[in-house]
PAVOFI-706051 format. One line per 5 residues: number of its first residue (from 1); for each residue x, y, z of C-alpha. Coordinates in nm, 3 decimals, decimal comma, padded with zeros to 5 digits. Example, Ala and Ser with C-alpha at 12.3 -4.5 7.8 and 13.67 -1.06 7.14 Angstrom:
BEGIN
1	01,230:-00,450:00,780  01,367:-00,106:00,714
This chain:
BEGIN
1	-04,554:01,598:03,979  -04,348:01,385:03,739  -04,318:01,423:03,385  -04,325:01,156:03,131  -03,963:01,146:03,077
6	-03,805:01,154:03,433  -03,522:00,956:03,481  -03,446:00,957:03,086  -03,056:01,047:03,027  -03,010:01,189:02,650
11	-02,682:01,260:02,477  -02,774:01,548:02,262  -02,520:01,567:01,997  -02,759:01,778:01,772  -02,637:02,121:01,569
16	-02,837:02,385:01,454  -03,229:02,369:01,436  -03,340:02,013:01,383  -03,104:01,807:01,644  -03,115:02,141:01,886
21	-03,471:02,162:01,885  -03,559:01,759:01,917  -03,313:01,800:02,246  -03,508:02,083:02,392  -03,853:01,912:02,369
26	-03,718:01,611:02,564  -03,589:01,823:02,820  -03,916:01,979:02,874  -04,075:01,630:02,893  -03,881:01,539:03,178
31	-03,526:01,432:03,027  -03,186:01,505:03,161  -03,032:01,609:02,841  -02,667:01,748:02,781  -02,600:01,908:02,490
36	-02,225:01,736:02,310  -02,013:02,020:02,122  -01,654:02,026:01,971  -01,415:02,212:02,138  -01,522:02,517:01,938
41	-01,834:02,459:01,953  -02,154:02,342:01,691  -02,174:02,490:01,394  -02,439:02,747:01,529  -02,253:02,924:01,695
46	-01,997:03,078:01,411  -02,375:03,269:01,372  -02,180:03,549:01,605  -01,824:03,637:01,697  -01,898:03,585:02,069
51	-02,018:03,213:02,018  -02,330:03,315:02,189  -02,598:03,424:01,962  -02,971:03,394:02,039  -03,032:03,056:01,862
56	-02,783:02,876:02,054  -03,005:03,034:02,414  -03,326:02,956:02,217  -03,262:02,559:02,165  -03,076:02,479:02,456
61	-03,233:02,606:02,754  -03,297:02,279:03,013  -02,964:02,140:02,908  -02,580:02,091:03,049  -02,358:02,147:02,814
66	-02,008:01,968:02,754  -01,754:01,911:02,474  -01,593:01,648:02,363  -01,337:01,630:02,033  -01,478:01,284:01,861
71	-01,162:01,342:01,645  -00,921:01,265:01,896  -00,917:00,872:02,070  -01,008:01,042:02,421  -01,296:01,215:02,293
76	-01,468:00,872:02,101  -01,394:00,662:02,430  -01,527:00,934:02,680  -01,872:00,922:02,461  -01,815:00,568:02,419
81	-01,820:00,565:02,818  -02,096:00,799:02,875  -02,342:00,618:02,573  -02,328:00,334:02,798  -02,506:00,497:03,080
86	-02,734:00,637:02,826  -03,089:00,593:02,720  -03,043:00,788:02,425  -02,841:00,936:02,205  -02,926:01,180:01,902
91	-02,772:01,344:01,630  -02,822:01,509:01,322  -02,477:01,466:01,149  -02,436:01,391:00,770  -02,555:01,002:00,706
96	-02,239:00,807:00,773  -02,038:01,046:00,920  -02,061:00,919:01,293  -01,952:00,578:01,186  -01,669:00,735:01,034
101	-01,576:00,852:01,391  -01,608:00,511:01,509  -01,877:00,619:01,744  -02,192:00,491:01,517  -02,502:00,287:01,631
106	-02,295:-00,048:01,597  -02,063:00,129:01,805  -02,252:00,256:02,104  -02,491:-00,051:02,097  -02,241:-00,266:02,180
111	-02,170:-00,086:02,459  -02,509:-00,016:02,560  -02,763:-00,268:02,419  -03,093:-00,052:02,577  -02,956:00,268:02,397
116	-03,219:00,427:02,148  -02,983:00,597:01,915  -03,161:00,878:01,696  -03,001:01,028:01,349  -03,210:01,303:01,170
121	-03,059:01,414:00,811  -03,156:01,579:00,511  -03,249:01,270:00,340  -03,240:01,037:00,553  -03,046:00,666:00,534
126	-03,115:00,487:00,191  -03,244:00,638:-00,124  -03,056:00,837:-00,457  -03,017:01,132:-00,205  -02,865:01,015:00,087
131	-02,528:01,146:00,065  -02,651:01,529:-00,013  -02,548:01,759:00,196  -02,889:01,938:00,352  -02,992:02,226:00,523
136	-03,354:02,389:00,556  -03,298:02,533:00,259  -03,222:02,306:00,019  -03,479:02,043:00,181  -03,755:02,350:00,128
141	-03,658:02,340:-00,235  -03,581:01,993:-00,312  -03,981:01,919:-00,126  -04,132:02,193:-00,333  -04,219:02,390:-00,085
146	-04,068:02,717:-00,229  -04,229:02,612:-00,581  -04,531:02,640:-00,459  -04,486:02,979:-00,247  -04,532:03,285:-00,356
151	-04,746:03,443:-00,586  -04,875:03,315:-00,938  -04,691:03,585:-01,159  -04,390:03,586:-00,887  -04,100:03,392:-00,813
156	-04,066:03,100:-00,617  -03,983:03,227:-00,272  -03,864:03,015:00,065  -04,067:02,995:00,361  -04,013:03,205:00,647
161	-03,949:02,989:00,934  -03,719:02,721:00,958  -03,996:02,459:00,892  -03,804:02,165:00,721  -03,549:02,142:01,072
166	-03,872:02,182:01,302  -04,065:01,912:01,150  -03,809:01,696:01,124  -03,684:01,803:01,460  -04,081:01,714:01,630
171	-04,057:01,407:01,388  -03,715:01,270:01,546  -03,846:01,310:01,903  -04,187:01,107:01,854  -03,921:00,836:01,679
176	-03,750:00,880:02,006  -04,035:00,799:02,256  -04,198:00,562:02,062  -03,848:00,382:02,096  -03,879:00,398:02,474
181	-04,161:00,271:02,469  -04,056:00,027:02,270  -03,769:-00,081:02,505  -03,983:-00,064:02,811  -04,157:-00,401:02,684
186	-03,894:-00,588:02,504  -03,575:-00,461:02,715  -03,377:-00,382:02,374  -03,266:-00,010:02,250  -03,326:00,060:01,871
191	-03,178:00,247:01,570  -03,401:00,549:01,436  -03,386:00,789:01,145  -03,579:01,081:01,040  -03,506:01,233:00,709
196	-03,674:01,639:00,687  -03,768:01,568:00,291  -03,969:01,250:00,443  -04,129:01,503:00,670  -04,248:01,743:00,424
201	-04,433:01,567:00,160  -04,735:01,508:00,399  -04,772:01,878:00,436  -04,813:01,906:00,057  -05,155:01,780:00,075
206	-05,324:02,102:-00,078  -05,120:02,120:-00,378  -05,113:01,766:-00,429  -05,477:01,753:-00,415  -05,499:02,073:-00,639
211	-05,240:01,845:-00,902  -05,473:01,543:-00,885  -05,817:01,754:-00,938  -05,742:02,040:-01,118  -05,484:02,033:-01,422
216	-05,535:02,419:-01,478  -05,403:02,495:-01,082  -05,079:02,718:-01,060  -04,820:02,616:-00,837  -04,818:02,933:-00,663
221	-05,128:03,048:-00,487  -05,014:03,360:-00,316  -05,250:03,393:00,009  -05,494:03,212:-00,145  -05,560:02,851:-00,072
226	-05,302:02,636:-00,185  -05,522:02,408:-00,379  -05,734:02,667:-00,500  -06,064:02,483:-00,270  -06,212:02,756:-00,053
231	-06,305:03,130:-00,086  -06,262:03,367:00,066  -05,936:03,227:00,208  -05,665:03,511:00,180  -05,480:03,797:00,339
236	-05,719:04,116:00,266  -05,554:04,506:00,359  -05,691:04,701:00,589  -05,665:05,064:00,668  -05,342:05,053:00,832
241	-05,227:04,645:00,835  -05,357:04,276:00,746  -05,602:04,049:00,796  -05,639:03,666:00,726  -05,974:03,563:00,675
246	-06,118:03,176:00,599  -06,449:03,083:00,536  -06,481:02,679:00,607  -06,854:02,627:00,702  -07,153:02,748:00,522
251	-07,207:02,924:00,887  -06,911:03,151:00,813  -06,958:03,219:00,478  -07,327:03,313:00,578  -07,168:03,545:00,858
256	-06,909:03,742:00,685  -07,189:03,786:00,376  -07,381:03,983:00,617  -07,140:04,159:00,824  -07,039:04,309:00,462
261	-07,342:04,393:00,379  -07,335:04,123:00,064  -07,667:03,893:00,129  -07,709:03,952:-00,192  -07,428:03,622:-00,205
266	-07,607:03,422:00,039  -07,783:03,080:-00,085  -07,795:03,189:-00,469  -07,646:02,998:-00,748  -07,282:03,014:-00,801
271	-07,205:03,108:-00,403  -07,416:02,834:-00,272  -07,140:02,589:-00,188  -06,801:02,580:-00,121  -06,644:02,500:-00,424
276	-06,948:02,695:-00,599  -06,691:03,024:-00,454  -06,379:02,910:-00,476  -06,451:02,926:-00,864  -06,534:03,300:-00,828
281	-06,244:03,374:-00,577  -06,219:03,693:-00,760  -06,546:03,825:-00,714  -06,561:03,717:-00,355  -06,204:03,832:-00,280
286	-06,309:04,195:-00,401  -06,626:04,209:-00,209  -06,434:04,179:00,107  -06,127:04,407:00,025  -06,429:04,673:-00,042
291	-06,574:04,643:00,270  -06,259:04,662:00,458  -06,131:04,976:00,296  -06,067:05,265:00,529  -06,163:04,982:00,804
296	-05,858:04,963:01,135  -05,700:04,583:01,148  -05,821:04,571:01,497  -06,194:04,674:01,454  -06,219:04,420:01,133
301	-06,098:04,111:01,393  -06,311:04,206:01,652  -06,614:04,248:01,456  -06,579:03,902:01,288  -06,452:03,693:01,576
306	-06,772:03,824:01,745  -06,972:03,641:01,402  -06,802:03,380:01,415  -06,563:03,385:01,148  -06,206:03,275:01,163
311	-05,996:03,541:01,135  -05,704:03,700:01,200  -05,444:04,014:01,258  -05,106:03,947:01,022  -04,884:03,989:01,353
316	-04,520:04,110:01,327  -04,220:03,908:01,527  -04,217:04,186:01,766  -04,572:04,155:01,797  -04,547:03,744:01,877
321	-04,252:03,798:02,127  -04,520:03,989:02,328  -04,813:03,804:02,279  -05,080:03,768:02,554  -05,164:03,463:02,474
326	-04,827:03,323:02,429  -04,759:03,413:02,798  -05,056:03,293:02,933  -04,967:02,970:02,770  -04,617:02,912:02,891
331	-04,442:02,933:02,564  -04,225:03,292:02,602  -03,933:03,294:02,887  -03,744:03,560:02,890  -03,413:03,487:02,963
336	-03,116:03,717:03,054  -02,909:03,720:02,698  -02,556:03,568:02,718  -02,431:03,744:02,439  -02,514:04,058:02,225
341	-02,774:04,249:02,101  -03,086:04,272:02,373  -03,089:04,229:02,731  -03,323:03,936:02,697  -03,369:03,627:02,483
346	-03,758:03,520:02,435  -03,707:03,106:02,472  -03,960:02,873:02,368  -04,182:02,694:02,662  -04,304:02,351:02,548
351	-04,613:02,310:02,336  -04,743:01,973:02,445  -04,948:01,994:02,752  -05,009:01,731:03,008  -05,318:01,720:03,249
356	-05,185:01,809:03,677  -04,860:01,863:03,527  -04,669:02,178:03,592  -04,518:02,358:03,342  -04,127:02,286:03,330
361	-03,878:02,542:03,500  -03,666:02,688:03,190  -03,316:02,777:03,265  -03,058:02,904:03,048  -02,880:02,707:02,781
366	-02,550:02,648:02,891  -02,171:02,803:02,813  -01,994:02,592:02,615  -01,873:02,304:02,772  -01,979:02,415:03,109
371	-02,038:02,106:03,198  -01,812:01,910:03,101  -01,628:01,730:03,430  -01,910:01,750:03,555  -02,144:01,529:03,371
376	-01,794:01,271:03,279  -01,760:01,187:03,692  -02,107:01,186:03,749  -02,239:00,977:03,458  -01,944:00,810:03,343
381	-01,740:00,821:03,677  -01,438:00,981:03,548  -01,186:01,063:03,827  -00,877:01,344:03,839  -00,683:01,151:03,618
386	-00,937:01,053:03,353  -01,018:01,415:03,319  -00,663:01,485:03,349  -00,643:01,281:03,027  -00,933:01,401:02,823
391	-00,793:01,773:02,830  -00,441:01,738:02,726  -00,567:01,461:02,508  -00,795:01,677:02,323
């Protein structure tokens, strides 16, 4: 059973989250992607003295790995040589700084004029930001996400998760296939750029909203609903944990009234809509926390899952890594770790699903550069003495 990207070569030149991650989900879809480090190896890696730490396994599984110094003349012509077998090429360097190599888009086009050449950056191309230098962080704070998290009478505070690289990451690979696509009418490769900041004004929709409507809305909601629009919508204790709890429907809010013995709230004035509650979140947000005092995590869930409302247990990391319903979904491999720390590394399956399609295989990420000849005489037909060259070269 194919998948949608058989036959697809990628030259995955990506570092860290956003360029590793944007290589892995092509490799699930089918790609044969090799993953293009220095000599010593993407910046990633410094992340543990071995050069092996788990976020290196995590993003890389699927992929051969070689290395290639772009500093040195060798280096630019053996990617030269290998872009023009290539149907794509991404990175996520600083804007500008592969043309400084002398291995840009005008570059590698010339050489290959079907190549879909990706770039993902902070800021992307054009604009007054361009040329800052950007990681998740500063994108989370420059977007506003860490303005508006946290609580009202707290300070700002970043996001868990890495979300800036992964949305630009998912971002850069839709570029990527719509590209192909592209190309598979018209016979011509394209240029395309994802910025992360691009990526995460959509997802400010809430407080946006909250801005636009409501001049008295703080910028930092807590749990509560970012633009301050539904109740109950918050993280509630329980007798020995969390739970998340959301009332969208009348339906719920009807449920969850009764389960907690509160009909009292049911169709009267001031709890009758939606927005009705969200301008007594207080009140409503305090009948619930009564009801689940002295109440297990577990029995709360199960109780309103069977009503109907949408709920949920606040799960640790070690309780995601061993998720049920992770596993029965494809999405945790457990890996044998290359480096230190546990005997395992939990690696990401691929979210998108596709109908009579098996789930891919996931292998281990590769050693650094252990690919190297390799992938040079089979896709660029080096022979002993071009190899020869590229190591005392580089």
């Amino acid at each position: 059973m194919s998948r949608p990207l058989d036959g697809i070569s990628v030259l995955d030149l990506g570092q860290i989250y956003q360029g590793g991650y944007c290589g892995l989900l092509l490799s699930y879809l089918g790609a044969d992607v090799v993953k293009v480090e220095p000599p010593w190896g993407e910046n990633v890696r410094t992340r543990s003295e071995d050069g092996k730490p788990p976020q290196v396994q995590f993003l890389n599984a699927n992929k051969r790995g070689i290395t290639l110094d772009l500093k040195s003349a060798a280096g630019r012509e053996a990617l030269v040589d290998l872009a023009a077998e290539a149907d794509v090429l991404l990175e996520n360097f600083a804007t500008g700084k592969m043309d400084e190599l002398g291995v840009g888009y005008d570059t590698l086009s010339e050489a290959n004029p079907e190549l879909v050449y990706a770039h993902g950056s902070g800021y992307g191309d054009s604009g007054p930001y361009a040329d800052y230098p950007a990681m998740d962080l500063t994108v989370q704070a420059m977007s506003g996400l860490i303005h508006t998290t946290g609580f009202p009478d707290g300070d700002p505070v970043k996001a868990g998760p890495a979300v800036c690289d992964f949305l630009g990451a998912v971002h850069l690979a839709l570029g990527i296939t719509s590209a192909l696509f592209e190309r598979s009418r018209t016979g011509e490769g394209r240029y395309v750029e994802v910025g992360m900041y691009d990526c995460m004004y959509p997802t400010l929709a809430s407080p946006v909203s909250a801005h636009v409507s409501r001049s008295d809305a703080p910028p930092r909601t807590g749990n509560q609903h970012s633009g301050l629009a539904i109740a109950p919508y918050n993280v509630y204790p329980t007798d020995e944990g969390y739970v998340a709890i959301i009332c969208i429907s009348e339906r719920h809010w009807e449920a969850l009234a009764t389960r907690i013995g509160r009909e009292d709230l049911v169709g009267v004035e001031g709890y009758d809509s939606k927005s009705a509650r969200a301008e007594r979140r207080e009140t409503v947000d305090d009948a619930v926390t009564a009801w689940l005092d002295g109440r297990r995590t577990d029995e709360v869930v199960d109780q309103l899952l069977g009503d109907g409302v949408p709920c949920a247990p606040v799960q640790t990391v070690e309780d995601v890594i061993d998720d049920e319903h992770l596993e029965d979904r494809g999405m945790i491999h457990r890996l044998p770790n290359q480096g230190e720390g546990r005997s395992e590394v939990p690696v990401p399956g691929m979210p998108i699903k596709f109908a009579g399609v098996a789930e891919p295989t996931v292998e281990q990420a590769p050693l650094l550069g252990e690919h190297t000849e390799e992938v040079l005489a089979e896709i660029a037909g080096y022979g002993p003495e071009e190899l020869e060259r590229l190591r005392t070269e580089t």
